[in-house]
C-alpha positions as CSV (number, residue, x, y, z in Angstrom):
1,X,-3.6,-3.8,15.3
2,X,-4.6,-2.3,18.8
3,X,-8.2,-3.0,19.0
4,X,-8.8,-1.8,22.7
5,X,-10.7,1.0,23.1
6,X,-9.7,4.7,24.1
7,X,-12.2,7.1,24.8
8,X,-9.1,9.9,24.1
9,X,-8.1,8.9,20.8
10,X,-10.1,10.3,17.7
11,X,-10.2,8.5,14.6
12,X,-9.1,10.5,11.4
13,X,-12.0,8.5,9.4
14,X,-9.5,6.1,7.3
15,X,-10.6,2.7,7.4
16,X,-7.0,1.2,6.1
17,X,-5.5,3.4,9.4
18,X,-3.4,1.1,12.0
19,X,-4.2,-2.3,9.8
20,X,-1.7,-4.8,8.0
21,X,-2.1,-5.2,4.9
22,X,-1.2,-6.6,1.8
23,X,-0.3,-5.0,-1.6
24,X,-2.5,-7.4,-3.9
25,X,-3.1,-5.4,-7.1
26,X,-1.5,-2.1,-8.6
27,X,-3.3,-0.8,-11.6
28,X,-2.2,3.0,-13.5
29,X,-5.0,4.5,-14.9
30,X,-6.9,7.5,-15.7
31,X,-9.4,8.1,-13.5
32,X,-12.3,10.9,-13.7
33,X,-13.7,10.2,-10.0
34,X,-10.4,11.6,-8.9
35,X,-10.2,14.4,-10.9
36,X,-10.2,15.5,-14.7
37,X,-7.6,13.8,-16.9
38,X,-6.1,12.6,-13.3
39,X,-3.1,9.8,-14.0
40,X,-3.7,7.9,-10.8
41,X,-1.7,4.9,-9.3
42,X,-5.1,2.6,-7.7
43,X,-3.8,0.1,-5.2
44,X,-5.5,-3.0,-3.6
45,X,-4.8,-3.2,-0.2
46,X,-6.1,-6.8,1.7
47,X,-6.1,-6.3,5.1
48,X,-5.0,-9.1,7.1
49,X,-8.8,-9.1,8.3
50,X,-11.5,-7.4,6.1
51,X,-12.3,-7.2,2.6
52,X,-9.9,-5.8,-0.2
53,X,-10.2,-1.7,-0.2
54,X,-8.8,0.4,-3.3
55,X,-6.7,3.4,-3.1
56,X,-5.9,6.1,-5.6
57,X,-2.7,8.2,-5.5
58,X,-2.4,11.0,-8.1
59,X,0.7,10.3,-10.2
60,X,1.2,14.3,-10.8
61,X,0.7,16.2,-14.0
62,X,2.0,15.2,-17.4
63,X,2.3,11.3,-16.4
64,X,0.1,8.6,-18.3
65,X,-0.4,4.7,-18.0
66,X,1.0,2.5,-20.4
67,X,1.4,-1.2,-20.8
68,X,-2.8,-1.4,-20.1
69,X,-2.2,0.1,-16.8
70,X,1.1,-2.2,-15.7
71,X,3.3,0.8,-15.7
72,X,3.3,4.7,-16.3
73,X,5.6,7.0,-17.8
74,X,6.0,10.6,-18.4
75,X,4.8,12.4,-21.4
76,X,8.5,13.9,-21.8
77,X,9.6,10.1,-22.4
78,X,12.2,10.6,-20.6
79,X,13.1,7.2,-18.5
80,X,14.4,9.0,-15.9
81,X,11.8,10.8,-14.5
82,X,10.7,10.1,-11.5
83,X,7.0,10.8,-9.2
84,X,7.0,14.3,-8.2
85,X,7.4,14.3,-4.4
86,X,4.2,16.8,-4.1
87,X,2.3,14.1,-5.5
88,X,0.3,11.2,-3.6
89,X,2.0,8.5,-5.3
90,X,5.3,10.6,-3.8
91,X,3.9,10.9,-0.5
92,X,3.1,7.1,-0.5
93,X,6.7,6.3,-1.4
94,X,8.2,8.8,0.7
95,X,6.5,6.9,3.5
96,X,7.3,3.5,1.9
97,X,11.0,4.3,2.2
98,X,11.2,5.6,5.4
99,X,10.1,2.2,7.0
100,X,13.0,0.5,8.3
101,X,14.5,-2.3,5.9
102,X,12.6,-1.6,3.0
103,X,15.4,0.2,1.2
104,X,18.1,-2.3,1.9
105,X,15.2,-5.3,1.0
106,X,14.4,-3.7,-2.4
107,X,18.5,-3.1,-3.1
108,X,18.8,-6.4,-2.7
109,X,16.6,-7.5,-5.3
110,X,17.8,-5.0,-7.9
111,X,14.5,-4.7,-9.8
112,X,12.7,-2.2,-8.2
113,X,10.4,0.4,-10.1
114,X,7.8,2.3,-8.6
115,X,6.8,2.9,-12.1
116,X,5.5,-0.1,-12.5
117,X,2.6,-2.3,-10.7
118,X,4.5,-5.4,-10.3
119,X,7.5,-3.6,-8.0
120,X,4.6,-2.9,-5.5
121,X,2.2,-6.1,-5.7
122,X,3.3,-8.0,-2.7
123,X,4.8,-6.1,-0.4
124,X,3.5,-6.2,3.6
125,X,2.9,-3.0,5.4
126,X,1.4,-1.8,8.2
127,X,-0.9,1.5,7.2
128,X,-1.5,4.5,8.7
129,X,-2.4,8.0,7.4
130,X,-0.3,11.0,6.6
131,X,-2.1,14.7,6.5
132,X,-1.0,17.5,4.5
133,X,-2.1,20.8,3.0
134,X,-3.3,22.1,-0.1
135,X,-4.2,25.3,-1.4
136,X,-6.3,26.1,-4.1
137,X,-4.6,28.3,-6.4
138,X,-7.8,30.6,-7.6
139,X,-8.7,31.2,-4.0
140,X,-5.6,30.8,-2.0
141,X,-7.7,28.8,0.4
142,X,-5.5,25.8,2.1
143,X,-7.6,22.3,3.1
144,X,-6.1,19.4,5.1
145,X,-6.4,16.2,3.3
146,X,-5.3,12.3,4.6
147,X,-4.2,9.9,2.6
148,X,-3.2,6.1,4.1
149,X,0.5,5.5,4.0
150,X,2.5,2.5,4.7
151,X,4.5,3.2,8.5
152,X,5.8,-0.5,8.9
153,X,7.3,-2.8,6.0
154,X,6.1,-6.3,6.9
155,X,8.4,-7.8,4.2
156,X,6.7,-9.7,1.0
157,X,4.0,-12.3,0.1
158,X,6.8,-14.3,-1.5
159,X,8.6,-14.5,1.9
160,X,6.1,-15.6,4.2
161,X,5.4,-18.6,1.5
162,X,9.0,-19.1,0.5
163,X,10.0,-23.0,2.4
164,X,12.8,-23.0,4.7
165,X,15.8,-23.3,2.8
166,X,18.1,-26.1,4.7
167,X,22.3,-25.1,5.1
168,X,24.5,-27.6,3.0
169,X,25.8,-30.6,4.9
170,X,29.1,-29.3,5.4
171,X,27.7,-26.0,7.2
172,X,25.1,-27.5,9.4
173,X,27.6,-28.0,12.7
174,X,28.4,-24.1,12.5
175,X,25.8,-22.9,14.3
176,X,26.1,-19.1,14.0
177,X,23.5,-16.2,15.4
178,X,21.3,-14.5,12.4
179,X,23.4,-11.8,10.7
180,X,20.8,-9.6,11.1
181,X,19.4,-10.2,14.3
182,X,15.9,-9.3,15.2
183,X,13.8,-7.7,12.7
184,X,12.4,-4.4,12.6
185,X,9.0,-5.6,13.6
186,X,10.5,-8.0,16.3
187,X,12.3,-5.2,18.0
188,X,9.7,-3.5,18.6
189,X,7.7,-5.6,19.9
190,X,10.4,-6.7,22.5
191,X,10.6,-3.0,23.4
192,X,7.0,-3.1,24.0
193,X,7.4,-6.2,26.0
194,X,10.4,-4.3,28.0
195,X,8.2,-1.5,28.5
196,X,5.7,-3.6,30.6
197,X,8.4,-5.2,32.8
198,X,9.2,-2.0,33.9
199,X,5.7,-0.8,35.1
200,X,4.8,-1.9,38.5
201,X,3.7,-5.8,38.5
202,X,4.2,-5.8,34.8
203,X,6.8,-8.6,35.2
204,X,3.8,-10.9,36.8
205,X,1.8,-10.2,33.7
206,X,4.2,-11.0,31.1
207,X,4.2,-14.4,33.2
208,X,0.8,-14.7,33.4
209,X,0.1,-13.7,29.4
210,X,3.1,-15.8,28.2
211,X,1.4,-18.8,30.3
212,X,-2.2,-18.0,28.7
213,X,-0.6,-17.8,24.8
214,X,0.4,-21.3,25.2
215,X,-2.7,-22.7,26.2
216,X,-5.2,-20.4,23.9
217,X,-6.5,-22.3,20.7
218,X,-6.2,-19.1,18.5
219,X,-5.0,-15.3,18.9
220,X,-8.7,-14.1,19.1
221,X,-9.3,-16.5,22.3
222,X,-6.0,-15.6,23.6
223,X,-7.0,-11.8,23.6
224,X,-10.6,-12.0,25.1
225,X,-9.0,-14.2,28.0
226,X,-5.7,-11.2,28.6
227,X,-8.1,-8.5,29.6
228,X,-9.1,-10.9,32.3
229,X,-5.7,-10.8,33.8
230,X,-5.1,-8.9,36.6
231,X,-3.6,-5.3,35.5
232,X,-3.9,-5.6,31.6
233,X,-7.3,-3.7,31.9
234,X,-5.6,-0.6,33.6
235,X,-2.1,-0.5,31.5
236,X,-2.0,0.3,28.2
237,X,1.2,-1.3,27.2
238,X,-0.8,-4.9,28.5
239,X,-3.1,-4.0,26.1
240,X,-0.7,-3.5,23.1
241,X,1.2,-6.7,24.1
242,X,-1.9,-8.7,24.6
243,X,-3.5,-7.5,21.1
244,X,-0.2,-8.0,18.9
245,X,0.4,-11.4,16.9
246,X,3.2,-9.7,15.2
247,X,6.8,-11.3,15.3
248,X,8.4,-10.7,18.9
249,X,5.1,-10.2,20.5
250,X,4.3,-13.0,23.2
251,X,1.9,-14.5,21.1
252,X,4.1,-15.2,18.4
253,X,6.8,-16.7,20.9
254,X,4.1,-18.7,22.4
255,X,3.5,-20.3,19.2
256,X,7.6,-21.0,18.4
C-alpha cells in the first residue's frame, strides 16, 4: 500500500481501496439494508492493517442462501447456474479472475465454487474499486456506483502458514531453478525496482535503500528513514519502492 501523499490523486471514498487483505468470513444471506428481498454474498475482508470491514455483493434476482448462509443456489435448482455477470457478486469474480494466477491456482485445487463461502475464505488479494453504471428503470436516470474488487491475488492463508516441504534425499543434489519463476507479485515489484534504475541517480538510491532495509528493525522504521534519502522525496517510483513489503520489493529481499 502506497501511503505517500499526492495532492493530485482523489480518493473514490472506499476505505478497503489499495489495501491487502484477507478473505476471513463469507456468509449468503438475505439482507434488507441492501435492498428488499436482496440475496447478498457479505464478505469479511481483514486488512493486513486495520480492523475487519464487511462487504455486500448482490447475488442477482431469483438466488437464495442455503446451508445457514454456507452456500446459495438458484430458485430454478438448477446446479448449473451460475452469478449473473450484471451482478456485484459477478463483478467481484470477474475481477477475481482476471488477477494473474488465480485461475491456474484454483484449477489446481479442483474444488472451487463461488457458490459457496468456503471456496472464498482465505484467499489474499489486494483491493481496489471498480465503477459502473446503473439506471433506474422507472426514470431512466443512470448513477455511478463503486464497489471494492480484488486487482492482485496474494495467494492463500493456507500457503503463507503451510512449512517448507523438504525434497526427498535422492533429489536434493539436483538443484534446479523454480518452474515458475517469479511470482506475479514479485515481478512487479522488480519492474518497479527497474523503473528507478532507469531515472537519473536512481541506481544510487536503490544502493542506498537496499543498505537502509538491512539495518531497519521493522518495515515501518525502514519507511520513515527512505524519505530521508536523497531523491526518494522528489521521485515517485522511490516512494512506491520504499513503501512496498511485498515479495520482490527491497524490503522483502533485505529480509531473505
Amino acid at each position: 500500500m502506497n501511503d505517500v501523499f499526492d495532492p493530485f490523486k482523489l480518493s473514490d471514498g472506499l476505505p478497503l481501496a489499495d489495501v491487502d487483505a484477507e478473505i476471513s468470513a463469507v456468509e449468503f444471506r438475505f439482507d434488507t439494508a441492501y435492498s428488499a428481498d436482496a440475496c447478498v454474498a457479505a464478505i469479511t475482508f481483514q486488512p493486513d492493517e486495520g480492523e475487519e470491514q464487511e462487504q455486500l455483493y448482490s447475488c442477482g434476482k431469483n438466488w437464495e442462501p442455503v446451508d445457514r448462509g454456507a452456500a446459495a443456489a438458484h430458485e430454478s435448482g438448477k446446479a448449473s447456474l451460475m452469478f449473473n455477470k450484471s451482478s456485484n457478486i459477478g463483478r467481484f469474480l470477474a475481477a477475481l479472475y482476471a488477477c494473474d494466477g488465480f485461475i491456474e491456482a484454483a484449477q489446481e485445487t479442483g474444488d472451487f465454487d463461488p457458490r459457496t463461502a468456503a471456496s472464498l475464505v482465505g484467499l489474499r488479494v489486494h483491493l481496489g474499486s471498480e465503477t459502473y453504471t446503473t439506471m433506474n428503470p422507472s426514470t431512466g436516470v443512470e448513477k455511478e456506483r463503486s464497489i471494492i474488487v480484488p486487482t492482485e491475488y496474494l495467494g492463500t492463508s493456507e500457503e503463507d502458514e503451510a512449512p517448507a516441504k523438504k525434497a526427498p534425499a535422492k533429489k536434493a543434489a539436483a538443484k534446479k531453478a523454480p518452474a515458475n519463476g517469479p511470482s506475479a507479485v514479485e515481478k512487479k515489484q522488480l519492474a518497479l525496482i527497474e523503473t528507478l534504475r532507469e531515472e537519473e541517480g536512481g541506481e544510487d538510491i536503490i544502493d542506498a535503500l537496499t543498505d537502509l532495509a538491512g539495518e531497519s528493525e521493522d518495515h515501518e522504521s525502514f519507511m520513515e528513514a527512505a524519505m530521508d534519502v536523497d531523491g526518494v522525496a522528489d521521485s515517485e517510483a522511490a516512494q512506491q519502492v520504499a513503501m512496498s513489503s511485498k515479495a520482490g520489493s527491497i524490503w522483502a529481499q533485505a529480509q531473505g
